[in-house]
C-alpha positions as MATLAB code, in Angstrom:
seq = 'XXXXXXXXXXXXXXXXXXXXXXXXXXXXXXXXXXXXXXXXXXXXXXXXXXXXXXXXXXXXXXXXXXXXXXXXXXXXXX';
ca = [
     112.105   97.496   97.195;
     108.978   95.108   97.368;
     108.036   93.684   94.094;
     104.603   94.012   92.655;
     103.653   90.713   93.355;
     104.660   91.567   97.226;
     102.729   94.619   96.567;
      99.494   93.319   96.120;
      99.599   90.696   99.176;
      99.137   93.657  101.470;
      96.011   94.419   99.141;
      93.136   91.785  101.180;
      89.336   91.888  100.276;
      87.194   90.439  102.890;
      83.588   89.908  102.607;
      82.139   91.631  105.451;
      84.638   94.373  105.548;
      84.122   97.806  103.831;
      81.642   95.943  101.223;
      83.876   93.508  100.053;
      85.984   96.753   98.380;
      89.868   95.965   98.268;
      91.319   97.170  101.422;
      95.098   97.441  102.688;
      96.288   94.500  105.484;
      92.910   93.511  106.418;
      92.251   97.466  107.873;
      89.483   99.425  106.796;
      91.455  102.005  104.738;
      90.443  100.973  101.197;
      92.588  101.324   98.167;
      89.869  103.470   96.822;
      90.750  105.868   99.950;
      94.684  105.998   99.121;
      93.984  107.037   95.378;
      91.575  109.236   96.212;
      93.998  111.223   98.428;
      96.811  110.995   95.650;
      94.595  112.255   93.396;
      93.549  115.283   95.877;
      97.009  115.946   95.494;
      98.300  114.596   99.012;
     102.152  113.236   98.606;
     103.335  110.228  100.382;
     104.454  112.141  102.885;
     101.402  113.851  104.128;
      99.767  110.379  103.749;
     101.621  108.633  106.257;
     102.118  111.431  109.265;
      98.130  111.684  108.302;
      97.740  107.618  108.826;
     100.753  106.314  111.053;
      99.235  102.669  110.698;
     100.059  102.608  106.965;
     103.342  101.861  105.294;
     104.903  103.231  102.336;
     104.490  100.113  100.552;
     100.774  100.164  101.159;
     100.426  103.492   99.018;
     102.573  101.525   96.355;
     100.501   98.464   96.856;
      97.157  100.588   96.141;
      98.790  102.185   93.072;
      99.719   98.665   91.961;
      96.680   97.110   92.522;
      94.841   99.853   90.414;
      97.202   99.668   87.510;
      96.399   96.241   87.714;
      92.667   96.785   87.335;
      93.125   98.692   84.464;
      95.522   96.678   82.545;
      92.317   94.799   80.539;
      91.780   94.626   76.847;
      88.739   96.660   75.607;
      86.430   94.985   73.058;
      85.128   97.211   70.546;
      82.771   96.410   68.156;
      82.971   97.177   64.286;
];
């Protein structure tokens, strides 16, 4: 199994592409795409025969790049 930091090399954020928005290998499927399906309630499974081009490791790559995104401390004031 890939390890998170192999995990997020497949995550690539190009300028010009998709608005600069993290996308998997340089494609146009965003990460924002992936969890939205997950969240929809799609499995891996349906996923992948639904998008042959991606990899299981790209749906763990876009979970692991949002759990990085999240992983912030949060200021709050007194």
């Amino acid at each position: 199994m890939a390890t998170p930091t192999e995990l997020l090399r497949r995550v690539t954020i190009e300028p010009g592409k998709c608005g600069g928005r993290p996308c998997i290998r340089g494609t146009r499927m965003r990460v924002l795409d992936i969890l939205e399906l997950l969240g929809a309630g799609a499995d891996f499974d349906e996923i992948l025969a639904d998008y042959p081009s991606l990899e299981r490791e790209d749906l763990l790559a876009a979970l692991t790049y949002a759990a990085r995104q999240t992983d912030h401390g949060v200021l709050q004031s007194a």
